[in-house]
N, C-alpha and C positions, 0 to 999 in steps of 0.2 A: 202484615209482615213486609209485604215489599216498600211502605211507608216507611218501615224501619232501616231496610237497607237502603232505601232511595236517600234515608237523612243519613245515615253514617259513611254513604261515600260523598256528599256533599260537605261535611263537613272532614272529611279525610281530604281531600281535594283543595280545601280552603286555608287549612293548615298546611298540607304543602305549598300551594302558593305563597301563602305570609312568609314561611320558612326561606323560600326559594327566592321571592321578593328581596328578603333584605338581603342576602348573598349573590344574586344573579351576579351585578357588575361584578365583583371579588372572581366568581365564575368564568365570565367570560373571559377578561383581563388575561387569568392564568393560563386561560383554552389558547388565548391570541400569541399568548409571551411563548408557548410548548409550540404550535404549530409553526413561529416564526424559526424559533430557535433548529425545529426539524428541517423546514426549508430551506433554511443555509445550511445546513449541514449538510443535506442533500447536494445542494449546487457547489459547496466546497472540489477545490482541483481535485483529479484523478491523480494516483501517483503516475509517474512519469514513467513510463515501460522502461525495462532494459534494454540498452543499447549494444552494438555489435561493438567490442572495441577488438584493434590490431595490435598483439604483442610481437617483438621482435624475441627470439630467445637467444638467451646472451651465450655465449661461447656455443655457436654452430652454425653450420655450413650446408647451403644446400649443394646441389650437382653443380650450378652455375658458378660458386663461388661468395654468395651474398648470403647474409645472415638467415635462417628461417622464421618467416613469422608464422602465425598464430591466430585466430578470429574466433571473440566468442564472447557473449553475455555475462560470465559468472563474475563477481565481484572480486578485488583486489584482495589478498591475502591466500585466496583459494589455489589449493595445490593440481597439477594438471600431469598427465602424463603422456604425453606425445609420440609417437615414432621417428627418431630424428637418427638418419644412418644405419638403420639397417636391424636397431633398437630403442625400445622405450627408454626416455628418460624422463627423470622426474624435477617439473619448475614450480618456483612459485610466481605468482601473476602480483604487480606491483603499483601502483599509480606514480610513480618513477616515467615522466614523459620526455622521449628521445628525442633527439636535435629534427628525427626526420616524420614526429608526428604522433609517433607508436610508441607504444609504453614499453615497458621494460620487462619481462619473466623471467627471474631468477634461477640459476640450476640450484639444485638442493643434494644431487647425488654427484657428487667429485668422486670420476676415475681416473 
């Protein structure tokens, strides 16, 4: 008996070889092409973090007399609502950039 199993995994073995033989390159080739293809994607740029940007908001005043700005990461188009004088009001934040650097936050509530 163990004759028998000694021959059926020797020929189970040689049949996978033959099988594996003729496709190994085909094998590898694609193991190489997958592994490459993951390692650049791996080392591909990090997106760029969010940056602090300064908005001026448009029609207001601080105590001094100079427009109020603004400091913040959210992206342009994003509504914000600030305490300017004594109350909230409500801008939109713009990519609209001012003479003096700072972007622009639109009022959105006319009193």
């Amino acid at each position: 008996m163990p004759a028998l199993v000694s021959l059926a995994l020797d020929k189970g073995l040689d049949l996978l070889g033959t099988s594996l033989g003729q496709w190994l390159l085909v094998v590898l080739l694609a193991a190489a092409a997958a592994g490459s293809w993951l390692y650049r994607r791996s080392r591909a740029a990090a997106p760029e973090p969010p940056r602090v940007r300064s908005f001026t908001l448009l029609r207001t005043e601080g105590a001094d007399g100079t427009p109020v700005r603004y400091e913040t990461t959210r992206p342009t188009g994003t509504k914000i609502a600030p305490w300017v004088g004594g109350r909230q009001r409500l801008f939109e934040l713009t990519d609209v950039q001012l003479e003096d650097g700072t972007y622009a936050a639109e009022p959105i509530d006319h009193f």
